[in-house]
C-alpha positions as CSV (number, residue, x, y, z in Angstrom):
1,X,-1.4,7.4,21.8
2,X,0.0,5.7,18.4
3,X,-1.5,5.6,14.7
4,X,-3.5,2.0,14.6
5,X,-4.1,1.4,11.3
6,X,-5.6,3.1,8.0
7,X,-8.7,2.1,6.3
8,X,-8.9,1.7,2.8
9,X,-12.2,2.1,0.4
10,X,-11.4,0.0,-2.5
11,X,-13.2,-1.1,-5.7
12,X,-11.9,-4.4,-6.2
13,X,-10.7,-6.2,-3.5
14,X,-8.8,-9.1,-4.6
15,X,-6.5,-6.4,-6.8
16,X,-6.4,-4.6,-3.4
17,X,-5.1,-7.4,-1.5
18,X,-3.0,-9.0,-4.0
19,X,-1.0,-5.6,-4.1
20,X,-0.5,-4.9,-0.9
21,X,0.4,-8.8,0.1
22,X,2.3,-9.6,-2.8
23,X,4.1,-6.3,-3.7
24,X,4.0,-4.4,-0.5
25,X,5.0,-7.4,1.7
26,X,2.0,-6.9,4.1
27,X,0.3,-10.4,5.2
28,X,-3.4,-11.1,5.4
29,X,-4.3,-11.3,9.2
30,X,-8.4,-11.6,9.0
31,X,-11.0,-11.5,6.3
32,X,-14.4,-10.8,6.8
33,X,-17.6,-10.2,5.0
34,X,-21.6,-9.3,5.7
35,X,-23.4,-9.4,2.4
36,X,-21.9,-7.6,-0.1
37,X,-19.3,-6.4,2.0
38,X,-15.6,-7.2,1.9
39,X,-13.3,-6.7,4.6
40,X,-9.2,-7.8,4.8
41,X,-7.2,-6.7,7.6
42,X,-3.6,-6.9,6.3
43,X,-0.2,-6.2,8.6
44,X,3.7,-6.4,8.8
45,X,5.3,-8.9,10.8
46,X,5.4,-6.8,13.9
47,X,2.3,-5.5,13.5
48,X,3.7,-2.3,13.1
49,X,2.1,-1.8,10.2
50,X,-1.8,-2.2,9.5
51,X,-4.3,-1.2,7.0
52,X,-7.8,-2.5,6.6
53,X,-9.2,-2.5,3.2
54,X,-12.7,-2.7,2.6
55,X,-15.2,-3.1,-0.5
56,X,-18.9,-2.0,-0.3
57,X,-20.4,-2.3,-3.8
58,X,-23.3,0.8,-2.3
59,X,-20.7,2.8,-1.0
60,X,-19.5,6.4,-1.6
61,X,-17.1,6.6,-4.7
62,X,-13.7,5.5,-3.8
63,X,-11.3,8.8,-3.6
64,X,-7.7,8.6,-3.5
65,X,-6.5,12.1,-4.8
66,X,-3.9,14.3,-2.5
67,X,-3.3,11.2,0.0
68,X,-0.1,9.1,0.0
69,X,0.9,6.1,1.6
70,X,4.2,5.7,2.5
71,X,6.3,1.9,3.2
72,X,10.3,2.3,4.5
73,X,12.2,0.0,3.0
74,X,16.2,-1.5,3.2
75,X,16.1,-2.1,-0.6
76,X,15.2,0.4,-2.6
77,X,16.6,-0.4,-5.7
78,X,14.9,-4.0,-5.5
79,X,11.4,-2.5,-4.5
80,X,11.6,-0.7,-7.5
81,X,12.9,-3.3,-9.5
82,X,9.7,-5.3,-8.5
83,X,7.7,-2.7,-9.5
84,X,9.0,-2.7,-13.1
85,X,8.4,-6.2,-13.7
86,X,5.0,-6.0,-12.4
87,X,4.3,-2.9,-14.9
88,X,3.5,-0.7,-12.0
89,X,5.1,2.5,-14.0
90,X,7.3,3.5,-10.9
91,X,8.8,7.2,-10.1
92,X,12.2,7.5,-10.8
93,X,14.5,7.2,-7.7
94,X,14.6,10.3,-6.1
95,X,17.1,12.0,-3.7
96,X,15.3,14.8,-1.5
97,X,18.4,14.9,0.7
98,X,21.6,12.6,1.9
99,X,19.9,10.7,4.0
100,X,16.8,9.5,2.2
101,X,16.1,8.2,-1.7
102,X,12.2,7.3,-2.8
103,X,10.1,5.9,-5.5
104,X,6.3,6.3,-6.2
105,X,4.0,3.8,-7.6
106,X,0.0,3.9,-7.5
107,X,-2.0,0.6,-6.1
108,X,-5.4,-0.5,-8.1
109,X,-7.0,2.4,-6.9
110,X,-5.0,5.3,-7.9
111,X,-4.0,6.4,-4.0
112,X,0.2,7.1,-4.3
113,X,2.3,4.5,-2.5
114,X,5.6,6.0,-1.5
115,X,8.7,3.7,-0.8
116,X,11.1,5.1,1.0
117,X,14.8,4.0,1.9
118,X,17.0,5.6,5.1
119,X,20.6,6.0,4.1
120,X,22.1,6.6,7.6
């Protein structure tokens, strides 16, 4: 058995999917929708990788707090570069321990997206 994929509630979708496409890297793989309802199923090139966000205008209120979301990444220092220009008020670059550095940033919805870089 192997993690799938994590579903997203989200309040605007288009913000949704323009962060995670154009900032996290991810690429749109389906989009679907049934009356009010939004669906994009986004992945990484292997697949690896794959979150489903959906918008339902009736749904239950969209809560992000205590979950976090984290990408790996080779550079770091770009990532969070990146996340300057796009006003995304990024973490400071943190060093837990010799083999790892991260940055936070929150996407549209408030849930805390982790970048991560492996130093060895």
């Amino acid at each position: 058995m192997h993690f799938y994929q994590l579903i997203i509630r989200v309040r605007d979708i288009e913000k949704s999917i323009k962060f995670y496409e154009e900032f996290v890297g991810l690429t749109i793989q389906k989009r679907l929708s049934q009356g009010d309802w939004r669906i994009a199923f986004l992945a990484d090139q292997e697949g690896a990788t794959q979150i489903e966000l959906v918008y339902m205008p009736e749904g239950v209120k969209v809560e992000t707090k205590g979950l976090t979301i984290c990408f790996q990444t080779d550079d770091l220092d770009g990532l969070r570069e990146k996340a300057l220009a796009w006003d995304l008020n990024p973490s400071d670059i943190r060093f837990p321990d010799p083999e790892n550095r991260y940055f936070y940033v929150y996407d549209p919805d408030g849930l805390s997206i982790e970048f991560k870089q492996k130093m060895a």
